[in-house]
C-alpha positions in Angstrom: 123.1 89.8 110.7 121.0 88.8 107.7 118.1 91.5 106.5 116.0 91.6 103.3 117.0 93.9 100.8 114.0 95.8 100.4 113.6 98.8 99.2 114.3 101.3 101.8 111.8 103.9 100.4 114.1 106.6 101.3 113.2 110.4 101.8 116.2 111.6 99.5 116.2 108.5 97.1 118.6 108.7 94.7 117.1 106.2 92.4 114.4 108.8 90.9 117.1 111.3 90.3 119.0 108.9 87.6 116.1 107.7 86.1 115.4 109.4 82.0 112.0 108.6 81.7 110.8 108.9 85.2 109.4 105.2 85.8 110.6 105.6 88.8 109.1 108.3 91.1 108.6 109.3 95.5 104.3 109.7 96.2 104.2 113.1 97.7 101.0 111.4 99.8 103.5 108.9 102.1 106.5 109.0 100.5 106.5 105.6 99.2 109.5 105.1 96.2 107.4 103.6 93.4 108.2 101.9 90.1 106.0 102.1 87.1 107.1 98.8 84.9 106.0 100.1 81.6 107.5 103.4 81.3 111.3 101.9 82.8 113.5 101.3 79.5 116.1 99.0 81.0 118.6 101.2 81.7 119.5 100.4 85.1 120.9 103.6 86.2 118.5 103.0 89.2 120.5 99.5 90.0 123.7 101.5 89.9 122.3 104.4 92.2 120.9 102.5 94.6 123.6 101.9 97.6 120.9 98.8 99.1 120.9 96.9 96.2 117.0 96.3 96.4 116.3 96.3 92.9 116.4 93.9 89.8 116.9 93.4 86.5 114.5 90.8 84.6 117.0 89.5 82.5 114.0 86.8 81.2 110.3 86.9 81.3 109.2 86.8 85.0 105.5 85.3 83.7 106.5 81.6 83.5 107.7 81.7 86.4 104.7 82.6 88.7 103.2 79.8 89.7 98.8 79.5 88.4 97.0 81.9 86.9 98.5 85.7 87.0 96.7 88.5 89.5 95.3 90.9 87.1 95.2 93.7 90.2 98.8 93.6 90.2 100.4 95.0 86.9 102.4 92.3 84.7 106.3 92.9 84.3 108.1 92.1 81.2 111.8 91.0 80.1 114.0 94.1 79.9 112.9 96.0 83.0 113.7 96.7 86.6 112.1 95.7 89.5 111.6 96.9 93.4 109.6 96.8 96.2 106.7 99.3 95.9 104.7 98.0 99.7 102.5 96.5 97.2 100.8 99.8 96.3 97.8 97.8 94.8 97.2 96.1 98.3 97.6 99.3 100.0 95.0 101.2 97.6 92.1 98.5 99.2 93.6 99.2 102.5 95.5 95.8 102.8 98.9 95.2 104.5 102.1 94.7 101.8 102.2 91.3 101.1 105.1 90.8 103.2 103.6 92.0 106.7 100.9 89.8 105.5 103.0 86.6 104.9 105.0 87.3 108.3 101.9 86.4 110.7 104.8 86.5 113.9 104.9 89.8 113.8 108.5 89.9 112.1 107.3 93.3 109.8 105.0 95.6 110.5 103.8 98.7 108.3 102.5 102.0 109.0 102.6 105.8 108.9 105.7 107.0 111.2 103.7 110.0 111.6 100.5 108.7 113.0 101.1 108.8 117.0 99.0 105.5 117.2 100.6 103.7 114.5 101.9 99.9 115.6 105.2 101.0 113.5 105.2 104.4 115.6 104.7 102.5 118.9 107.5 99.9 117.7 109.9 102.5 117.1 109.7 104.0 120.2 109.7 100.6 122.4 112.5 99.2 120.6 116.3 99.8 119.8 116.2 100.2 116.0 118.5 100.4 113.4 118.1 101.9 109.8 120.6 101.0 106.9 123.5 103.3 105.7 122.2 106.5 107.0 125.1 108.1 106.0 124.8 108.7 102.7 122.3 111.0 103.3 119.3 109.1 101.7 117.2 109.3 104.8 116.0 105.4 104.6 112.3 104.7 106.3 113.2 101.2 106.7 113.9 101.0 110.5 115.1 97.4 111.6 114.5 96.0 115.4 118.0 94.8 116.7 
């Protein structure tokens, strides 16, 4: 069984806990694990604490790398910092789709709020045998994967 490694934007994440200078941080709004680039110091504590290995480390500029001219909506990381899925929290602030569901035009992802009754993710859930990684460790993941 192959699966991305997202980010599993858990309700208990340990990730915020280990972090000293609170880059890394759970919106009270939806609950979404988010990341802010310039505050995170490189320490990785949040690489070691996180059990789905969804984040990572830019050893070397990321800029070069991205291919034309760089999407000044989106904030710019740097050398020295970690990395993770935030739902594209910029997208989601116009009221956009991640990037991902976006990309996936089969249907393969879908987003939404598990608490809205008429939610496609709520009407997914409840028409489909789903799994959700390691929920044993107490994290409460909101990732929930259609087997």
């Amino acid at each position: 069984l192959k699966v991305p490694l997202l980010c599993n934007h858990c309700d208990n994440p340990p990730c915020t806990r280990v972090c000293p200078t609170q880059a890394t941080w759970k919106r009270e709004q939806d609950g979404i694990v988010m990341m802010d680039w310039h505050r995170c110091i490189g320490c990785r504590y949040c690489i070691a604490a996180c059990p789905y290995g969804s984040r990572s480390f830019n050893w070397r500029d990321p800029r070069p790398n991205i291919p034309g001219e760089l999407n000044h909506d989106f904030p710019t990381r740097e050398r020295g910092v970690v990395e993770k899925c935030t739902f594209c929290e910029e997208r989601l602030a116009r009221g956009q789709q991640p990037a991902c569901v976006e990309a996936s035009r089969s249907g393969a992802m879908a987003f939404g709020d598990l608490e809205d009754e008429h939610s496609q993710v709520r009407h997914l859930l409840q028409e489909n045998l789903t799994i959700r990684r390691k929920v044993g460790l107490g994290t409460e993941p909101e990732v929930y994967y259609i087997v």
